[in-house]
N, C-alpha and C positions, 0 to 999 in steps of 0.2 A: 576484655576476655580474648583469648588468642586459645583460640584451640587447634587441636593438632588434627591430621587429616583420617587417621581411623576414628576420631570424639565425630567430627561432623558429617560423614559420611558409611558412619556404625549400621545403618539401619541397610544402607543401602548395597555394602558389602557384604554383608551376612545374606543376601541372596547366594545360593550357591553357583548360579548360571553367571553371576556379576563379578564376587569376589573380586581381590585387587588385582587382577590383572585385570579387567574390566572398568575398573576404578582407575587403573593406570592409563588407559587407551582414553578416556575421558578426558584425564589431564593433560594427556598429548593432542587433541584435540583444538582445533582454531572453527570458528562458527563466524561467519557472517549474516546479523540479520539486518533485513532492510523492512524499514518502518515501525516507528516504535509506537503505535497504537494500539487496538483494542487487540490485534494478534500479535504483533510484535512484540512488546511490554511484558505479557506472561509468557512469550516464548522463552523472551533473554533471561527473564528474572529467574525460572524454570532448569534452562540450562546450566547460569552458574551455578544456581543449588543445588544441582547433581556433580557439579565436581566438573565443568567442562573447562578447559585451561585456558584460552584464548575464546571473546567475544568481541565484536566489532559493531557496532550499533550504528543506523545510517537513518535519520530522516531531517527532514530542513523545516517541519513546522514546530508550533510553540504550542503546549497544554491550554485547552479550552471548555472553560464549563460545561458546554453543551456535550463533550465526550466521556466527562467524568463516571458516566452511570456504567461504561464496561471499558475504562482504562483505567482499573482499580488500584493500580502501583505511584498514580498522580494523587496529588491532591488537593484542595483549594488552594492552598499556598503555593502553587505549581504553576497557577495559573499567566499565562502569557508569557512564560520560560523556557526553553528551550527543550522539547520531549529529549533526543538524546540526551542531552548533558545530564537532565533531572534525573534520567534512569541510569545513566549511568552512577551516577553517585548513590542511588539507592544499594545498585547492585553491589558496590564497594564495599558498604556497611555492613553486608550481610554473605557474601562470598570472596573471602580474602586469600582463594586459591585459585581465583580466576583474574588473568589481566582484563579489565574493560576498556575498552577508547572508543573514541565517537566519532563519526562527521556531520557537523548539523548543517551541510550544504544536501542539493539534490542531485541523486545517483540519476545521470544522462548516457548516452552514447558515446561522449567524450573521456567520460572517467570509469564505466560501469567496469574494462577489464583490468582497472591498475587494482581497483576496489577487491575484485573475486580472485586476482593472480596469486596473494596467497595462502587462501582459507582452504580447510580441506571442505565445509559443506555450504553453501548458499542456500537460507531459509526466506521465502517472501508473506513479509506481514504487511503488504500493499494494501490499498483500495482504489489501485488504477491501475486497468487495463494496459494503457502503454507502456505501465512501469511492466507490469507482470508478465508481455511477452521482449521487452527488452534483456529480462532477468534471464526470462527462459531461452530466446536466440546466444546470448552472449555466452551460458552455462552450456550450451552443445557448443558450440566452437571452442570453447576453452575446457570443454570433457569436466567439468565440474555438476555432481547430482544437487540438483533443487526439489526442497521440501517445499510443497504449493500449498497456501489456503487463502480461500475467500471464502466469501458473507452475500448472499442475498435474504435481505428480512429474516424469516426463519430458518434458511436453510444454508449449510455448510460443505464446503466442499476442498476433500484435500487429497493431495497425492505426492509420490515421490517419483522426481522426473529424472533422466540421465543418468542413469544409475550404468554402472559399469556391469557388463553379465559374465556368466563363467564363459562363454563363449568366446569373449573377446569385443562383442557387441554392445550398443549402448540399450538401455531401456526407451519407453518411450515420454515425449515431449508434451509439453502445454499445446502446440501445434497439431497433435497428433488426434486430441480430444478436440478443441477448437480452431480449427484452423486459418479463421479467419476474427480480426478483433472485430466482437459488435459494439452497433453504435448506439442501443438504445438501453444498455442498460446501467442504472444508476446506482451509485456508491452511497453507502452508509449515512452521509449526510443526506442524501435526497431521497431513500427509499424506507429509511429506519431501521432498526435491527433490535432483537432481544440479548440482553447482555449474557445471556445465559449459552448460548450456539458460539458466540464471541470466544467465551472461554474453553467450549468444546473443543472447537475445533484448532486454537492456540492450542491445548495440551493432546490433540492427536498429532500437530506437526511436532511437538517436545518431542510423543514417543516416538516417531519416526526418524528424529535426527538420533535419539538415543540410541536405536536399533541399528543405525546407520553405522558410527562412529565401532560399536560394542561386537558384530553382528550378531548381536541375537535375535530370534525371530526370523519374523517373514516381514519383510519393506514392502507401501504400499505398492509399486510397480507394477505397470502392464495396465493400471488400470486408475481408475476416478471412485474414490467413497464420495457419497454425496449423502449426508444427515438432513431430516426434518425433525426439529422438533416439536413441533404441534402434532404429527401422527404417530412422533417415534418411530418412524420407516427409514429403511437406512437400504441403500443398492451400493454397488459394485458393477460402473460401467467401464467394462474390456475393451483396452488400448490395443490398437498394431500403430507398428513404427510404418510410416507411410513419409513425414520428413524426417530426411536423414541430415547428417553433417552439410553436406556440399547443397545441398536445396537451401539449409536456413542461415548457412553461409552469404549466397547470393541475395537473400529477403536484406540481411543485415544493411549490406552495402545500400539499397536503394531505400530503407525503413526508414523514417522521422522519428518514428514511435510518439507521436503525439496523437490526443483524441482521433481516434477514426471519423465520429463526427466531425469537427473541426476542419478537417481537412478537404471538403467540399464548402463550405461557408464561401460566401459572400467578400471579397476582402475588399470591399469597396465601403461594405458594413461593419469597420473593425476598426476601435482604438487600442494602440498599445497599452501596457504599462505604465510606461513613461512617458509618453502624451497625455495619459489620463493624469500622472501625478502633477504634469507642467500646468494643466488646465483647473485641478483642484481648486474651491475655493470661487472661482467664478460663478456668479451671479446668474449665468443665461445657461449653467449646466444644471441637468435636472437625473439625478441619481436616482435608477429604481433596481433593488434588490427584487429578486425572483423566488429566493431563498427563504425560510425562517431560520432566524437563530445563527446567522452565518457570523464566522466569528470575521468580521469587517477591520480592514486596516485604517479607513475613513468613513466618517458618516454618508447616509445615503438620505433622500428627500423621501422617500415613503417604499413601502416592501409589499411587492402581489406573488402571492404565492402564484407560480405558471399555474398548478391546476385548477386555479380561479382568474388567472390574467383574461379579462377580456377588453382589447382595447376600443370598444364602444363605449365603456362604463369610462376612460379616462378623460379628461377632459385637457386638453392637448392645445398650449403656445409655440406657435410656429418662428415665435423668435427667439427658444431655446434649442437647443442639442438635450436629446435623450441617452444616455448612455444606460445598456439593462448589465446587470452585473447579479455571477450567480458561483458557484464553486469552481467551476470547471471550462466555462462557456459554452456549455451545451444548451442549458435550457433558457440561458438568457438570450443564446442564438434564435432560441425559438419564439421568443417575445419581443423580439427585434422584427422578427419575418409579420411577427403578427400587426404589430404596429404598421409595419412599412407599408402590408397589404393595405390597412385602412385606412393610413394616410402615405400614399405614396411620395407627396412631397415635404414630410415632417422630416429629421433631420433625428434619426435614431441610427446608435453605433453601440454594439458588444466587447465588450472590453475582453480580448481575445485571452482565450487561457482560463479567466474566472481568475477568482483571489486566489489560487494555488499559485499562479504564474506572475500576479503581482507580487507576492509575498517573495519568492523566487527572485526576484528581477529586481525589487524598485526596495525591499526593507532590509536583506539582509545586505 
């Protein structure tokens, strides 16, 4: 079937506020989202569906059982394939008045402004902090507005940053609300999430990029929604511009944008990547996951969840290497510290980065 663009977008033009001029500013439209996960995946699939003309879809990892329950556009069959590619071809089948392309590497420092140089809106479907203030510094310097959302457990939190005002000024930034990345809080693998806030809060960035592109309404601006759903309580915390251009200009130059925790560690306590894949396989290496359900690129010799690691209960050969391995290297960093306290001279190393960074480095 090939339908024509008033059959598939009938419902949505017959809005009087929409109509096709509205429908047209749509298909003029270029969307960049970064991460095709439980936010990303219904943002993109969402956007075509509305007629948006250009999407660019950006994440480097591969479909994993244990996300299935709120990355509903995947399927079993999906599993350990490439989330861009997979959605993109979903989206193909089902919006044939949108171009789709992908990059299934990962959006860094190096590539983020060739990435956003020609989209008109930048949406973040992250679950990592460095990504989500790299998105946000690089979107003020390059005056492009970003649609924000994250996930803690129950709660949702979105906004639209940089936005251009009638004044000539910009709105305000991810900076503006946090100003500083923290280090203790954990991503969707490690904290849990209900699939149900997942997809809230994906279809409140939809409507934000729609409102963006269309201007209808009122964009979230100036300010942070943040949803619960277990009380159904929902706030509105008011933003002032406090960093401006020439402030996160400078942050740029000197930022890594990797794990804020990470970046105090031990590097006397740290195997790479690629030392770990050199040493795979060896007999006197002893692999502990810190994770459940981590989707692993090599087997590991046994799994302690950190919030039961205790290394008195391990029973500990001094003439192996310990290496703890966890998502991110955060909490494996902290079962390395825990080890090393109680045996100062055991021979324990964190695989720096977690599997995000292997995956990165050593598979694709």
């Amino acid at each position: 079937m090939k339908p024509t663009k008033n059959q598939l977008f009938k419902r949505q033009i017959t809005l009087s506020e929409m109509g096709e001029v509205g429908q047209q500013k749509l298909q003029n439209a270029s969307v960049l989202v970064i991460g095709c996960g439980g936010l990303g995946s219904p943002i993109a699939v969402y956007l075509a569906s509305s007629g948006v003309g250009k999407i660019h879809l950006v994440d480097f990892d591969t479909v994993d059982v244990t996300n299935l329950h709120r990355q509903v556009f995947y399927s079993l069959e999906d599993v350990g394939n490439s989330k861009a590619e997979v959605l993109s071809t979903f989206i193909k089948k089902r919006a044939p008045f949108t171009e789709v392309s992908f990059t299934d590497k990962p959006i860094n420092k190096d590539n983020v402004f060739e990435l956003i140089e020609n989209v008109d809106i930048v949406v973040d479907g992250t679950d990592s902090l460095p990504t989500k203030y790299l998105l946000n510094d690089a979107c003020v310097i390059k005056n492009k507005p970003l649609v924000y959302g994250s996930l803690y457990k129950f709660d949702g939190y979105v906004a639209t940053f940089n936005m251009l005002q009638k004044d000539g000024s910009y709105s305000t930034n991810l900076r503006d609300a946090f100003p500083e990345m923290a280090t203790d809080i954990p991503n969707c693998e490690e904290a849990g999430t209900l699939n149900a806030i997942v997809g809230m809060i994906a279809t409140a960035q939809v409507n934000e990029v729609l409102k963006l592109i269309t201007g209808l309404g009122k964009p979230l601006t100036n300010q942070l929604r943040i949803y619960n759903t277990l009380q159904n309580k929902e706030l509105k915390m008011k933003l002032k511009p406090t960093f401006l251009k020439d402030k996160i200009a400078k942050i740029f130059k000197i930022q890594t944008y990797v794990d804020a925790a990470c970046a105090g560690q031990n590097l006397d306590w740290q195997i790479s990547s690629e030392e770990l894949k050199e040493q795979l396989g060896d007999e006197n290496l002893e692999l502990i996951a810190v994770l459940e359900n981590l989707n692993l690129p090599f087997e590991v010799n046994q799994t302690i969840h950190i919030n039961t690691f205790d290394a008195e209960k391990i029973d500990v050969d001094y003439s192996k290497t310990y290496v703890m391995v966890c998502q991110r290297g955060f909490n494996s960093y902290r079962a390395t510290e825990k080890l090393k306290k109680k045996y100062p001279d055991l021979k324990v190393l964190n695989l720096t980065g977690g599997i995000s960074t292997y995956k990165m480095q050593v598979d694709l």
